[in-house]
C-alpha positions in Angstrom: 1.2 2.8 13.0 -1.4 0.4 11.0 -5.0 0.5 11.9 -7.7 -1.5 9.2 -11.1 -2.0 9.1 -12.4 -5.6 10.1 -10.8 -7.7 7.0 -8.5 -4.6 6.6 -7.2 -5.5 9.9 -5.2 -8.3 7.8 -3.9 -5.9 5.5 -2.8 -3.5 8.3 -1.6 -6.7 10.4 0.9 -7.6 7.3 2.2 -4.3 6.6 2.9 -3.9 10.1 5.0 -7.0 9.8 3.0 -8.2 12.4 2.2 -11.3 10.8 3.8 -13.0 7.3 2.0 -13.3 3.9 1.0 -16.6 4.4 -0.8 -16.4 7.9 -2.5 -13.4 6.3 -3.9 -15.1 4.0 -5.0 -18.1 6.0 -6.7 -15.4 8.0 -8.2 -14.6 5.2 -9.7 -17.6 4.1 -10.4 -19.2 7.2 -12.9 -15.9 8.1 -14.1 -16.1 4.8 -15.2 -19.7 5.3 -16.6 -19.1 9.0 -18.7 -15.9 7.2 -19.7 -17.9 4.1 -21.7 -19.9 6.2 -23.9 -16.7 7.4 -25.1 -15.6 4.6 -28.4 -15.0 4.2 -31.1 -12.8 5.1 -29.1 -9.6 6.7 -27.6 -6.1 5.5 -25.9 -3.4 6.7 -26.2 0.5 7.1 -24.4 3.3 7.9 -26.2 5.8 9.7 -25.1 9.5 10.3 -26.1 9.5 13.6 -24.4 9.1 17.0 -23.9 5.7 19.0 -26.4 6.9 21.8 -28.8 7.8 18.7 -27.9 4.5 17.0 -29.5 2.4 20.5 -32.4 4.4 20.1 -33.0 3.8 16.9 -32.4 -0.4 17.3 -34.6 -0.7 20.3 -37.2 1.0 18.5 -36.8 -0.9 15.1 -38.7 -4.2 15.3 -36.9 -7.5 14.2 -33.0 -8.0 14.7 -30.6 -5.7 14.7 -27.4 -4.6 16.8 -24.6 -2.0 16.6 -21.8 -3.3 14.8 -19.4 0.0 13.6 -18.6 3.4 15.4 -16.8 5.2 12.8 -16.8 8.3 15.0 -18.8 10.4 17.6 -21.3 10.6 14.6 -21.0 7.7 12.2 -22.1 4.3 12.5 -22.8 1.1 11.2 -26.0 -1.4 12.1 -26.1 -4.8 11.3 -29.0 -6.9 11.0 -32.1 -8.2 9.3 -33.0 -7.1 5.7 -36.3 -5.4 7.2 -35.1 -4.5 10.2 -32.0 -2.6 8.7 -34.6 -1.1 5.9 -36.7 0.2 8.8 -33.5 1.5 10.4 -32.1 3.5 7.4 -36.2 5.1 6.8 -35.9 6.3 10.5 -32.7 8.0 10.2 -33.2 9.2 6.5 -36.5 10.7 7.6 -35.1 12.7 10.7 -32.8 14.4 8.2 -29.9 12.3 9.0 -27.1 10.4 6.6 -28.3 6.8 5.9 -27.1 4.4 3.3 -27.4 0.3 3.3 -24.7 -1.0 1.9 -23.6 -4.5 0.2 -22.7 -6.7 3.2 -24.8 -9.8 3.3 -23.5 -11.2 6.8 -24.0 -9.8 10.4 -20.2 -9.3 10.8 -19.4 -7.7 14.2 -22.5 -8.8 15.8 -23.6 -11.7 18.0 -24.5 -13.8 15.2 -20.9 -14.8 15.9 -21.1 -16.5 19.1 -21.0 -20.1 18.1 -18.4 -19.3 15.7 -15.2 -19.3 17.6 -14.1 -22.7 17.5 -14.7 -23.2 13.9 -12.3 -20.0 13.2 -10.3 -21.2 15.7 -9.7 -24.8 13.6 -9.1 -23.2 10.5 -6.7 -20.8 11.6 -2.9 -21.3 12.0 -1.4 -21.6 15.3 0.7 -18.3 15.3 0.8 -15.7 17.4 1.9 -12.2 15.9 5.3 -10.9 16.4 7.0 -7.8 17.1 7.0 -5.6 14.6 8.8 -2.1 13.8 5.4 -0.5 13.0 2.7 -0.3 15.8 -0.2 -2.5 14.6 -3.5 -1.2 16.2 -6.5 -3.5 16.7 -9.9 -1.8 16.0 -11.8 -4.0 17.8 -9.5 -3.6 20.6 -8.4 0.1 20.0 -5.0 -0.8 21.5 -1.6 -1.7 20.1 -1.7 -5.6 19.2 1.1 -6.7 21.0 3.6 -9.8 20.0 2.4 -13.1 20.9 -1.1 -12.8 20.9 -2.1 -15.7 19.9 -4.3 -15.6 16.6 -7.5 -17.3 18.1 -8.6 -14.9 20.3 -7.5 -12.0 18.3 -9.2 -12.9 15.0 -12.2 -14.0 16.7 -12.4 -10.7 18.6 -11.8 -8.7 14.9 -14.8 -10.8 13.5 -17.7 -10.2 16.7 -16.7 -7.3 18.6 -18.0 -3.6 17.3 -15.7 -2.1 16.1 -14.5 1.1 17.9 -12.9 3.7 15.7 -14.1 6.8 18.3 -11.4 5.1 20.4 
């Protein structure tokens, strides 16, 4: 099986032989256009902490900021505002806990993404992803990608959704 990480997901996607070298990388550029246009003011962290901890932690933190990554039953990733995610990383760091920003400078995997489904949606190519002799597993999803699901939906859900690696 193939499992990838957000843009991994491509990768994993091709190798699979889920989708062809040339969707893959119109995939590619067509989230790299929708996230170009969300640059700006946000970062990310990874925390050492659990996703019940990681909740705590954002509703206590003022400004934005929103689960984006749970690597495991004690890894995750926040996404967010510069100071918010600063704040966020101090917290954690200070209880003892792994915390590390690192260099994202857009809020993948958050809702920052809701009004950006039909712009990915018009750059991507109308395909659908096809069977495959290796299992291609979605980690937004955490279930096998089957063939002919269409590529709107499923790139879309890679780019917004947290992604869920503890499942």
């Amino acid at each position: 099986l193939t499992v990838g990480h957000s843009l991994g997901e491509i990768g994993a996607a091709y190798v699979a032989e889920s989708i062809t070298l040339s969707e893959a990388v119109a995939v590619v550029i067509s989230r790299a256009t929708v996230l170009d246009r969300l640059t700006g003011p946000y970062r990310v962290a990874v925390l050492g902490i659990t996703p019940e901890e990681a909740l705590g932690v954002i509703a206590d933190t003022p400004g934005w900021l929103e689960l984006s990554v749970v690597n495991s039953r004690a890894s995750v990733a926040v996404s967010g505002e510069t100071d918010a995610v600063a704040a966020a990383v101090a917290t954690v760091a200070g209880r003892g806990s792994f915390a590390k920003q690192i260099e994202m400078w857009f809020p993948a995997h958050t809702t920052a993404l809701d009004g950006a489904r039909g712009e990915l949606a018009s750059l991507l190519p109308e395909a659908e992803f096809s069977d495959s002799p290796v299992q291609f597993i979605g980690s937004a999803t955490a279930d096998v990608v089957e063939a002919g699901t269409g590529f709107a939906d499923y790139w879309y859900t890679n780019l917004r959704s947290t992604v869920r690696f503890d499942r």
